[in-house]
C-alpha positions in Angstrom: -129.9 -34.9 20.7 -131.1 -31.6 21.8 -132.3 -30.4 19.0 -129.1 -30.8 17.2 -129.0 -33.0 13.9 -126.7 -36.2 13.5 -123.0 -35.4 11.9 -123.0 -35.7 7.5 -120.2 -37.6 6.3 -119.0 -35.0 5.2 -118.5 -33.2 8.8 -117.0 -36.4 9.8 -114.3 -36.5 7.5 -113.3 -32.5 8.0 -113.4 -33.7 11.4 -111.3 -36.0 11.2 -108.8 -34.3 9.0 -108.9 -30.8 11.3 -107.7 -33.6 14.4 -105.0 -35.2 12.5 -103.6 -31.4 11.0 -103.6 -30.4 14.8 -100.8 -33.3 15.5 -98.9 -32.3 12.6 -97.2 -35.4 11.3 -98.8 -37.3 13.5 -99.7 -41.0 12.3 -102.3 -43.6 13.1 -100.8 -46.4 14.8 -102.3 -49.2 14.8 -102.7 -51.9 18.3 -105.6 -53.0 20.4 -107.0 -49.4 20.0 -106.0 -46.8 17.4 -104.2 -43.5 18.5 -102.5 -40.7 17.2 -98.3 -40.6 17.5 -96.6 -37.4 17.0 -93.3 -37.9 15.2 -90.8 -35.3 16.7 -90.5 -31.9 15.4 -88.8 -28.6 15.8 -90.7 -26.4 18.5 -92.4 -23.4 17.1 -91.0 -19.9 17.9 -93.2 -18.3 20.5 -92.0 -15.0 20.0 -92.2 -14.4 16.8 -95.3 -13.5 14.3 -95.7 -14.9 11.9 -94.4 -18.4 13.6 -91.0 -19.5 12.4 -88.5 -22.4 12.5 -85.2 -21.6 13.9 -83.7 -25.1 12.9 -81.0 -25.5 10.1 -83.9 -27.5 8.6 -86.6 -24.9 8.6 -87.8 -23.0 6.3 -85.7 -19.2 5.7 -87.2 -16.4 7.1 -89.3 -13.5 4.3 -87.4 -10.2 5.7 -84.4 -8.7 5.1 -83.6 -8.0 8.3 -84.1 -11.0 11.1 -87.7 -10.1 13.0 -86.3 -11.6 16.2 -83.5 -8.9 16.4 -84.4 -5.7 17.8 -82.3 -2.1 17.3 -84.1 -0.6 20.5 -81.4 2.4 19.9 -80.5 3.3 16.2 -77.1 3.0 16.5 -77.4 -0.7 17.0 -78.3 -0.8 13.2 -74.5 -0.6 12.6 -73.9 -3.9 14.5 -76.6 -5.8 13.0 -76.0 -7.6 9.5 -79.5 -7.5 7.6 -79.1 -10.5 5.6 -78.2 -13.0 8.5 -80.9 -15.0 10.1 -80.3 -16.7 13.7 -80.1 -20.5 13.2 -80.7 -23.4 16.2 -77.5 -25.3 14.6 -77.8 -28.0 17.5 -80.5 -29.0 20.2 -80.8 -31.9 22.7 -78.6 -30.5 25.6 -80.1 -30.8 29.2 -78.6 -27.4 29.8 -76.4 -25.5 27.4 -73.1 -23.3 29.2 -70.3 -22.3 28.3 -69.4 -21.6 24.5 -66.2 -21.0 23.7 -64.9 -20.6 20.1 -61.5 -22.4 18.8 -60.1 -20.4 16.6 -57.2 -22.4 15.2 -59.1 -25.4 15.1 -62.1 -23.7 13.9 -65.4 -25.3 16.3 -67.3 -24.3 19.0 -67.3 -26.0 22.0 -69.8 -25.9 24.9 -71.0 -27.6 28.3 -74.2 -29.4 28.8 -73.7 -29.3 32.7 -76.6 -32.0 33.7 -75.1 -34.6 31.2 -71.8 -34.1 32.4 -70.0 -33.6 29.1 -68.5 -31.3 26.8 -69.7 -30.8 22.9 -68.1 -29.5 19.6 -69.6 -27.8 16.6 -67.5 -28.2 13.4 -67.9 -25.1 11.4 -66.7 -27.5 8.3 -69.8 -29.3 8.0 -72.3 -28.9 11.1 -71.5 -32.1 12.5 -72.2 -32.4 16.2 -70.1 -34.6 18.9 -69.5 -35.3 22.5 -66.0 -33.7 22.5 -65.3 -34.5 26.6 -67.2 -36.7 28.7 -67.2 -36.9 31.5 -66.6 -33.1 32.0 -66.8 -33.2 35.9 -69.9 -31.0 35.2 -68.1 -28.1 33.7 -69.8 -25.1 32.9 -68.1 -21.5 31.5 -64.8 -22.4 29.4 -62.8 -20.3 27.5 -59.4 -20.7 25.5 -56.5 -18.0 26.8 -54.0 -16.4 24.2 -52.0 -19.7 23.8 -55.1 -21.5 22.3 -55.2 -23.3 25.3 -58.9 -24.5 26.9 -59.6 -23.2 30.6 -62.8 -24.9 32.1 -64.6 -24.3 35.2 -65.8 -27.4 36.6 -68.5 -27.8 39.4 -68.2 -31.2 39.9 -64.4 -30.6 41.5 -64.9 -27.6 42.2 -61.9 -26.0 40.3 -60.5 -24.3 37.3 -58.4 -26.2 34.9 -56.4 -25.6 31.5 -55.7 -28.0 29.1 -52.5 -28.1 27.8 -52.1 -28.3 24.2 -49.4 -32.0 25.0 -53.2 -33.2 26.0 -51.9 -33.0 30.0 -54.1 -31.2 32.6 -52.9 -28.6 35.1 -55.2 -27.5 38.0 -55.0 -23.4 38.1 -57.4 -23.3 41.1 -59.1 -25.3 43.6 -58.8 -23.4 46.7 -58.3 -20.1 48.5 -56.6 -19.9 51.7 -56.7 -23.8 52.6 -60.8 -23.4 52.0 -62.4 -25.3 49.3 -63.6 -22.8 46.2 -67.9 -23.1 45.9 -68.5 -24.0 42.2 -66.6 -21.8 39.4 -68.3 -20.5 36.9 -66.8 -18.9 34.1 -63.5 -17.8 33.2 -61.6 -15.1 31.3 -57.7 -14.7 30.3 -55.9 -11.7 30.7 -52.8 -10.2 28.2 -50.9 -10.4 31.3 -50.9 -14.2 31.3 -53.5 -14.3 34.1 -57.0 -15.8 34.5 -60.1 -14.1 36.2 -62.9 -16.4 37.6 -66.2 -16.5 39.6 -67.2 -18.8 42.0 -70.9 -18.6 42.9 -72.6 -21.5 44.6 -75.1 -23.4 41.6 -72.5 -26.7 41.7 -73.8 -27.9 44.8 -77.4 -28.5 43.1 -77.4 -32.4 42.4 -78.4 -31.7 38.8 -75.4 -29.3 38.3 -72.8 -31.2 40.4 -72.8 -32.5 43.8 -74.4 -31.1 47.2 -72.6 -31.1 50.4 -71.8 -33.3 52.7 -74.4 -33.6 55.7 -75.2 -30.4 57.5 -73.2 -28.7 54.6 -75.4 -25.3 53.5 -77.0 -27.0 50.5 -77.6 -30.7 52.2 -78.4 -28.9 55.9 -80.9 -31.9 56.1 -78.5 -34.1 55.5 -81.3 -35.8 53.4 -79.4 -36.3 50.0 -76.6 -38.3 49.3 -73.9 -36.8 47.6 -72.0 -39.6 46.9 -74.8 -41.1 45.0 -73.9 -41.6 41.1 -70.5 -40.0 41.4 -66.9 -41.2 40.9 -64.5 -41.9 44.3 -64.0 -39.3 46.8 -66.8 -37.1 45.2 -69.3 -35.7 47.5 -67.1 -35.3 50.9 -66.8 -31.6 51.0 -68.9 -29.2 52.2 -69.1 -25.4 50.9 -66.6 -23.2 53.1 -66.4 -20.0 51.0 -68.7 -17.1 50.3 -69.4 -16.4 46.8 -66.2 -13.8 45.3 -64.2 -13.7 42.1 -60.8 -14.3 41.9 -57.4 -13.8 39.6 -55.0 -16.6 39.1 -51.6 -15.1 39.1 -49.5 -16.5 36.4 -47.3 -17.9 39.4 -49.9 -19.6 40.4 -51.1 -17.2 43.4 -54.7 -17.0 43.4 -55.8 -13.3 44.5 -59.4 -12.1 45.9 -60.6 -9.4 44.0 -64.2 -9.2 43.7 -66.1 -10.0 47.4 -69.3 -11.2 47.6 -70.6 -8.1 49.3 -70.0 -6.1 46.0 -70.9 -8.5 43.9 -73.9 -11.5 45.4 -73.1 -15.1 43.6 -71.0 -13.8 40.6 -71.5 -15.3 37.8 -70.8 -14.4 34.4 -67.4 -11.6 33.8 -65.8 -10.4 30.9 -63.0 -7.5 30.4 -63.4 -4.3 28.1 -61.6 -4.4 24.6 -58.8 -2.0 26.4 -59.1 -4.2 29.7 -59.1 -1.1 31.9 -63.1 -2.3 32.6 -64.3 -5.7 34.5 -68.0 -6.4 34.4 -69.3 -9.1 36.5 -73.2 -10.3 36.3 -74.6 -10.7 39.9 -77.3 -13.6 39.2 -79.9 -15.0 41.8 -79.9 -17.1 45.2 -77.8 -20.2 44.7 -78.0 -23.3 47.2 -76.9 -22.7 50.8 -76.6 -18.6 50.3 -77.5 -17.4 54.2 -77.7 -13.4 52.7 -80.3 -12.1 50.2 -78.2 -13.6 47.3 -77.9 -11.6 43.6 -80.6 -9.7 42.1 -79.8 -10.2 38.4 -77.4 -7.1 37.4 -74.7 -6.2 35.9 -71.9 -4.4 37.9 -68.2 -2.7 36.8 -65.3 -1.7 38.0 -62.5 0.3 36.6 -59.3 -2.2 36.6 -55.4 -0.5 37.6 -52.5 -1.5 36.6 -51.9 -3.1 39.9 -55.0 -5.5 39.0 -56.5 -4.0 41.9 -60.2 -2.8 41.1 -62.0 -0.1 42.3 -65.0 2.4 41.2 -67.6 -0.2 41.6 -71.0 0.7 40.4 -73.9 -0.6 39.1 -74.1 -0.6 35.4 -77.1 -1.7 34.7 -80.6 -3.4 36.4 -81.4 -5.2 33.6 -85.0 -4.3 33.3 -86.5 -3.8 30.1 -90.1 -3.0 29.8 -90.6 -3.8 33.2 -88.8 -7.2 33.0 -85.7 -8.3 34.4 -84.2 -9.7 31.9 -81.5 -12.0 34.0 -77.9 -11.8 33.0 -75.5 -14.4 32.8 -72.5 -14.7 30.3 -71.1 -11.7 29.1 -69.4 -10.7 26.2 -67.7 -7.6 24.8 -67.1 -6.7 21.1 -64.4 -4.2 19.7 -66.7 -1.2 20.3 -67.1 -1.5 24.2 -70.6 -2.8 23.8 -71.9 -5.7 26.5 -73.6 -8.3 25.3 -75.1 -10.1 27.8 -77.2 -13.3 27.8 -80.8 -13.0 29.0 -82.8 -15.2 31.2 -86.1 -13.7 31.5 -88.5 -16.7 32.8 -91.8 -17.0 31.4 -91.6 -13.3 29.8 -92.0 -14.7 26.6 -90.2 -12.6 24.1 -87.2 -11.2 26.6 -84.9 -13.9 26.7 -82.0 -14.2 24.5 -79.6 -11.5 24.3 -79.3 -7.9 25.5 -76.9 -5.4 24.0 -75.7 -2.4 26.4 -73.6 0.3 25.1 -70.5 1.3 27.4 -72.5 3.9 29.0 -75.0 1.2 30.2 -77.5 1.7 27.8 -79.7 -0.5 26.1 -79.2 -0.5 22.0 -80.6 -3.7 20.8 -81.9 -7.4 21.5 -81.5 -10.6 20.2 -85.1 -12.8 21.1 -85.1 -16.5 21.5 -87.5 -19.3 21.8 -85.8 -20.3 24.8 -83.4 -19.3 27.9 -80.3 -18.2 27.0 -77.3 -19.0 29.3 -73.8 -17.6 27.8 -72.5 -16.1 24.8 -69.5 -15.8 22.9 -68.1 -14.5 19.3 -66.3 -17.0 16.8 -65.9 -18.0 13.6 -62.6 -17.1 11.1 -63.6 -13.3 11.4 -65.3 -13.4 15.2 -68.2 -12.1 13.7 -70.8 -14.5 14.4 -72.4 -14.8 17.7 -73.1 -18.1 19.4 -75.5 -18.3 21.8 -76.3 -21.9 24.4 -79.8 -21.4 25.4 -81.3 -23.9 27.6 -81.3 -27.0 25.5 -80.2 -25.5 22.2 -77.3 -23.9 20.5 -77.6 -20.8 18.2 -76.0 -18.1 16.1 -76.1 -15.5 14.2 -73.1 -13.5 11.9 -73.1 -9.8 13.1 -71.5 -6.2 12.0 -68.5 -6.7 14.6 -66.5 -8.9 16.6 -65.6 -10.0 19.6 -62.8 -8.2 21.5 -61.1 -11.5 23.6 -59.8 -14.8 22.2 -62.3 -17.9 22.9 
């Protein structure tokens, strides 16, 4: 045994303890051979030290102030409410988009794109549902001034409303005779109008539905997009490059952001005054031909006319040397940008990142996973949801958000 002596009892027993602490709750499950089953559990935060549980389950936090949110600028101190902890309130999506908040109704609703459906939060009680299924792969929604729900769906490629009578009324499905790409997410405006993007990420079979063959996501012609899908899905092909548009309340739809200002748009919101439009330019969706987005944020100064101009880059989203990818976008009643955060494997950077009007960064919000979109709810609109990658979570904060939904 080279040299080494034989195992006490006594070693064999820590052993066998230290094995079955390493599982957790794991259990000896007895068969033909004896193994070790792990029974499900919350994942462990892995930016945060000590460890913590961010489910409603878990244990609370020991500060004052939530480690996991970070004033990188003191005046972000003012918009953080030290008391509040950020809670997963839900998990088991395939990929969380879209939160909107209903404020009459008082839930939360979001997409889980892959699974094709639609879920509600109740503030009430917690409880968790499939609110619309199927959801013809929707991803950003939002609910305009009238309460009423506006969804952008990949699946059909179109933006819809529904009516509060329960009725459905396409707003937009095409510009100029051509097919739209995939919309994205949608905003209302005062003036009874809607603003949308319509970057390519639909045309991904786990998203939607690629094109036909030869189309610029299917150019093999390998995949089928027929396969699993309803009648008459999977016969178009993309026709469009990748712009933002505004639904006229006459039903025009208008061009106004082009995809050489602004690469596969993807997440927008309007300043509290809505003289501002910010649009997140994200990475290289399926069939793009150019160099695609490079993860920023850009603005432009909105006239009366709706006609934009001033464009400019407001910010790069690099923080410490990571880009910290943007998608949804938020603003609250003090002009500040809160943007979700996709960061990759930079542990410790995704989540949420907080930019002051000027384009500077004040704070950050850090989660154990992805996060996709954001939005503000809640009876005052002072708590801040957040769908991130599988998961749903929030947080109350010292401010609310400045648009309905």
């Amino acid at each position: 045994m080279d040299g080494q002596q034989p195992r006490t009892e006594r070693d064999k027993a820590l052993s066998r303890r230290t094995l079955i602490k390493a599982v957790g709750a794991g259990a000896l499950v007895a068969g033909s051979g004896s193994a070790l089953a792990q029974t499900p559990a919350q994942p462990p935060s892995t930016v945060t030290n000590p460890p913590r549980d961010f489910a409603p389950g878990g244990a609370p936090t020991t500060y004052f102030t939530d480690p996991d949110i970070l004033s990188v600028d003191p005046v972000f101190d003012g918009y953080v409410q030290p008391n509040s902890a950020i809670t997963r309130l839900w998990t088991g999506a395939l990929w969380a988009e879209g939160p909107a908040w209903n404020a009459q109704g008082r839930y939360l609703l979001w997409s889980d794109i892959p699974n094709n459906r639609q879920m509600r939060w109740l503030e009430d009680d917690g409880h968790v549902s499939v609110f619309r299924m199927p959801s013809n792969n929707s991803n950003g929604n939002s609910f305009d001034f009238q309460g009423r729900q506006l969804s952008c769906e990949h699946l059909t490629r179109r933006v819809v409303r529904y009516e509060l009578d329960g009725s459905v009324t396409v707003l937009a499905e095409a510009f100029e005779g051509k097919r739209l790409n995939s919309p994205n997410d949608v905003v209302p405006h005062p003036d009874g109008s809607y603003w949308f993007t319509d970057p390519p990420y639909g045309g991904q079979l786990y998203e939607g539905a690629p094109d036909i063959a030869g189309g610029p996501s299917n150019t093999a012609g390998r995949l089928n997009p027929r396969l699993g899908q309803p009648p008459g899905i999977g016969s178009v092909r993309r026709e469009l490059p990748t712009n933002c548009y505004r639904i006229d309340p006459s039903g025009r739809v208008d061009l106004v952001v082009t995809e050489d200002q602004v690469p596969d748009p993807n997440g927008l919101c309007f300043s509290p005054d809505y003289r501002r439009l910010y649009v997140a330019s994200t990475g290289k969706g399926p069939g793009d031909t150019g160099p695609g987005g490079k993860s920023d944020i850009y603005v432009f100064d909105v006239g009366t006319d709706n006609r934009l101009s001033n464009r400019r880059l407001f910010t790069d989203c690099v923080i410490d040397g990571v880009k910290c990818g943007p998608d949804g976008l938020r603003c609250d009643v003090n002009g500040n940008l809160w943007a979700s955060s996709n960061a990759g494997r930079a542990v410790g950077y995704s989540g949420v990142t907080v930019w002051n009007p000027e384009g500077r960064l004040i704070g950050r919000i850090r989660l154990p996973e992805v996060c996709g979109n954001v939005c503000f709810g809640g009876p005052k609109r002072n708590r801040l949801f957040m769908a991130a990658s599988q998961s749903l979570y929030a947080v109350y904060v010292n401010t609310q958000g400045a648009a309905p939904g």
